[in-house]
N, C-alpha and C positions, 0 to 999 in steps of 0.2 A: 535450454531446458525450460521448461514449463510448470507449474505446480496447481495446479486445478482440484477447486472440492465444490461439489454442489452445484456443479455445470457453470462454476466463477473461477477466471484466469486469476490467481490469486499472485501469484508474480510471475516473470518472464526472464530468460537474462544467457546469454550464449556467454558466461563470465561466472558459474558455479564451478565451488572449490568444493573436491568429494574428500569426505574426511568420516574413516569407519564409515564406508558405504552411502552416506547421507550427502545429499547436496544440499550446502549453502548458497543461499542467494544475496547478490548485493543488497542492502536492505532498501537502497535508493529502488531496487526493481520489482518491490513490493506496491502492489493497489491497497495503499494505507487505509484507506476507506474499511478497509475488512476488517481490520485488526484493532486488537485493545489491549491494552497490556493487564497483565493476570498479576496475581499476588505468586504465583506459587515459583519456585528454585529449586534447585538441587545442584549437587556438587560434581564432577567429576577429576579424578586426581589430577589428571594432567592437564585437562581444557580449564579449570576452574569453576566459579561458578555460573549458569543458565537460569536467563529469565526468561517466563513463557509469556506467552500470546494467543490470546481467545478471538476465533475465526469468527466473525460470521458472515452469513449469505443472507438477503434477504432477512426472514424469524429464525431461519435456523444458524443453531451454534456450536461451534468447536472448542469446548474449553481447551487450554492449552495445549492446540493443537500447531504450533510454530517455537519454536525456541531459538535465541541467541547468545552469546556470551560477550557481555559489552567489554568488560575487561578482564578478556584472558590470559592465562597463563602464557608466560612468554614461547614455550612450546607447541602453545595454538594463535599466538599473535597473526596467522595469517586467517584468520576466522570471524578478527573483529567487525564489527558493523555488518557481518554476514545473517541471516536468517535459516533454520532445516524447518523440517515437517513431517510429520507424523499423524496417527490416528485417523487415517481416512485418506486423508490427504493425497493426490499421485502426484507424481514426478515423474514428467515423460518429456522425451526431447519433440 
């Protein structure tokens, strides 16, 4: 799978776990270069809490446009140190 915004491979990884429809990426198969870590979280009941990650390409920017959950609920323990994406973002194989 593949995750591309802005004509940038923003990660790669035949090794995403789909959970409610979203793939997670190893975060090792992230191009760090792109990403920053954001202030912003949110909760959800079973996965815990999500911290996001602001994209960019080149000037342009994704605020919190990748999220992971560093330490999950043990009901999404297989999630940890994973990456999803959203707001623009594709995910194609």
């Amino acid at each position: 799978m593949k995750a591309t915004w802005n004509g940038q491979t923003l990660a790669e990884s035949d090794a995403t776990i789909v959970v409610e429809g979203n793939h997670y990426f190893p975060r090792e198969s992230l191009a760090s270069e792109h990403f920053a870590a954001s202030d912003k979280t949110t909760i959800c009941s079973w996965k815990g809490e999500a911290t996001y990650f602001r994209v960019r390409v080149g000037d342009a920017e994704n605020r919190d446009a990748a999220w992971t959950y560093v330490d999950p609920k043990p009901a999404a323990a297989e999630i940890k140190d994973y990456v999803a994406f959203w707001r623009g973002v594709e995910v194609s194989e």
